[in-house]
C-alpha positions in Angstrom: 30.9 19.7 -14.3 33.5 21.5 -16.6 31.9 23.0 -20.1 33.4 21.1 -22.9 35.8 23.3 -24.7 34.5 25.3 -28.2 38.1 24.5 -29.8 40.8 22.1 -30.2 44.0 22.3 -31.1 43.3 21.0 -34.2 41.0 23.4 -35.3 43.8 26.0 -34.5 46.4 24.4 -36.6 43.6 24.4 -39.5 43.3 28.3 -38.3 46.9 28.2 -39.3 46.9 26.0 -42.2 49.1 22.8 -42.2 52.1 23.9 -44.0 52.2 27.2 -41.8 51.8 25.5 -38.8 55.1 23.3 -39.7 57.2 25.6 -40.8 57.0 27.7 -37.6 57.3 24.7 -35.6 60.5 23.7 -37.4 62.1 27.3 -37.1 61.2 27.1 -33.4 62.8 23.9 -33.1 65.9 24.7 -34.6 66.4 28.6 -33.7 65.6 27.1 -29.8 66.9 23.6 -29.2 63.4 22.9 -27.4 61.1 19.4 -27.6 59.3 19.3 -31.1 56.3 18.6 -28.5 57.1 21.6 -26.8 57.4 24.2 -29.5 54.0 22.5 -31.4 52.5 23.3 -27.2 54.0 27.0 -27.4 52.4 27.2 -31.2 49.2 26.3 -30.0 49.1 28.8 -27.1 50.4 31.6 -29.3 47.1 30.7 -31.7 45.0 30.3 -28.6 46.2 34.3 -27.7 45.1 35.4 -31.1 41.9 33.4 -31.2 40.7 35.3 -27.5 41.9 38.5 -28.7 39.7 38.0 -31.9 36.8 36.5 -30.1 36.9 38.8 -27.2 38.0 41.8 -28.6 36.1 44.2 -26.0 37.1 42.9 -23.6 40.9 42.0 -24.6 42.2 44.1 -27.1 45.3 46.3 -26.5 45.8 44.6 -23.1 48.9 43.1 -22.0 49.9 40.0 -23.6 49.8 37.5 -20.2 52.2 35.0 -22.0 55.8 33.9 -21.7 58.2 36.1 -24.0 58.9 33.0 -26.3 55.4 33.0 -27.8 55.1 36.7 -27.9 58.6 35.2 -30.6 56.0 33.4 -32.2 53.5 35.9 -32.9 56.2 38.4 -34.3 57.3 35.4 -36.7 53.8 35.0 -37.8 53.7 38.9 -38.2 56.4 38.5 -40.6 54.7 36.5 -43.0 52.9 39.1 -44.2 50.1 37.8 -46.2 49.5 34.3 -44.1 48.9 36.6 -41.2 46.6 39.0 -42.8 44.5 36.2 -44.1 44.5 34.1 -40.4 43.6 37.6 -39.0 41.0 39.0 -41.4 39.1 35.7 -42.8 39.9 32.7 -40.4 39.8 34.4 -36.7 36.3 34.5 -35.4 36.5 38.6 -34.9 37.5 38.8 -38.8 40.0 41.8 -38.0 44.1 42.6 -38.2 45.5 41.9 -34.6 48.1 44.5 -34.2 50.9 44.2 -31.8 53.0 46.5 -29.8 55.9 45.6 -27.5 56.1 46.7 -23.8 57.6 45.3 -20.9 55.8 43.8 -18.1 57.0 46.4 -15.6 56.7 49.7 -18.0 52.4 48.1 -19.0 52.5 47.7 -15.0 53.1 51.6 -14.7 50.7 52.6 -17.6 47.0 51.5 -15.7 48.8 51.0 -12.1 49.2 47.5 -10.6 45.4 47.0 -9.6 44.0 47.8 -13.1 47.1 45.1 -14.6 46.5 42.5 -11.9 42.5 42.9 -13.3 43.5 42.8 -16.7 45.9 40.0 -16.5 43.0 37.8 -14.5 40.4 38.3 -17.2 42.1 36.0 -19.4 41.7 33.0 -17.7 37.9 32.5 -17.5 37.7 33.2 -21.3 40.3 31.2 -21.6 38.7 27.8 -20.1 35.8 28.9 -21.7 37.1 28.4 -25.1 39.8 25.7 -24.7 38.5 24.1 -21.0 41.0 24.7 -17.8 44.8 25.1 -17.8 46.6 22.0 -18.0 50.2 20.9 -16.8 51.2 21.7 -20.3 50.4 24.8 -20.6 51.7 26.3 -17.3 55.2 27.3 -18.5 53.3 29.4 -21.2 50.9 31.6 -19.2 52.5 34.3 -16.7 49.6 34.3 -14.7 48.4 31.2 -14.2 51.9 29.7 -13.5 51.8 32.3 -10.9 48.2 31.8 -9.3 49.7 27.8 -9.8 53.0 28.1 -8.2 53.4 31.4 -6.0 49.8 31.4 -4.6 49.0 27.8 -4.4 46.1 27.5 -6.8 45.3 24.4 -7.9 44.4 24.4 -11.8 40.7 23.2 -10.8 40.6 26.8 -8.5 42.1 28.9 -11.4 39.8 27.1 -14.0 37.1 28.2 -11.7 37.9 32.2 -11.5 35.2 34.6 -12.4 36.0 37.9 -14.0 36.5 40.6 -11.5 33.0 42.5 -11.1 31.0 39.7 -12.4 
């Protein structure tokens, strides 16, 4: 039996704050042409990011973001406003610290710890992941490089992938 997810998406947009939360899905909307449903499923992953990387901070910080280059967008137009950002970093994320960012292509991270070590690092996300929110849906494939991956090129159902280990566990 699947563990019942620690948090919803509602708890997230609270995270956020209600009038944060619509103002970046409105900007999203408009500045990319995409489903209001679609941006508000992009929003959500970008908050689930910054919710693992607070939570999990050992183990995930200053790794390579595994996530589709618009929500990476996201997090840089949440960076922008300054003080919102500060205060969902510092005071509402469980790990109560600033989430920095840096921006690296896939291929250039891929040459800094070597395929192997990336391949590693990219894989520990997902069982944190279903940990937290429960296993990769549909809706959440065209978000996550790697799991859209595992999903598509290797044949993984989203049960298998929801039931992946850590590497070394």
């Amino acid at each position: 039996m699947t563990p019942q997810p620690h948090v919803c998406s509602d708890d997230l947009e609270a995270l956020l704050g209600a009038s944060l939360h619509e103002e970046v899905v409105r900007h999203f909307e408009r500045s990319t042409g995409a489903e209001r449903a679609y941006v508000e499923r992009q929003v959500t992953e970008c908050l689930r990011y910054l919710y693992l990387v607070s939570r999990h901070r050992d183990q995930l910080s200053g790794l390579f973001l595994p996530v589709e280059q618009e929500i990476d967008e996201i997090w840089h137009y949440l960076i922008l406003q300054t003080r919102e950002y500060r205060t969902l970093c510092e005071e509402r994320l469980p790990g109560r610290f600033f989430i920095d960012h840096r921006s690296i292509a896939y291929e250039e991270y891929q040459e800094e710890p070597g395929r192997e070590k990336s391949v590693e690092e990219a894989l520990r996300w997902i069982p944190l992941y279903c940990r937290e929110f429960g296993p990769f849906d549909e809706g959440a494939l065209p978000h996550w490089t790697i799991v859209r991956f595992l999903h598509e090129r290797m044949e993984m159902s989203l049960e298998d992938i929801a039931a992946l280990e850590p590497l070394g566990s």
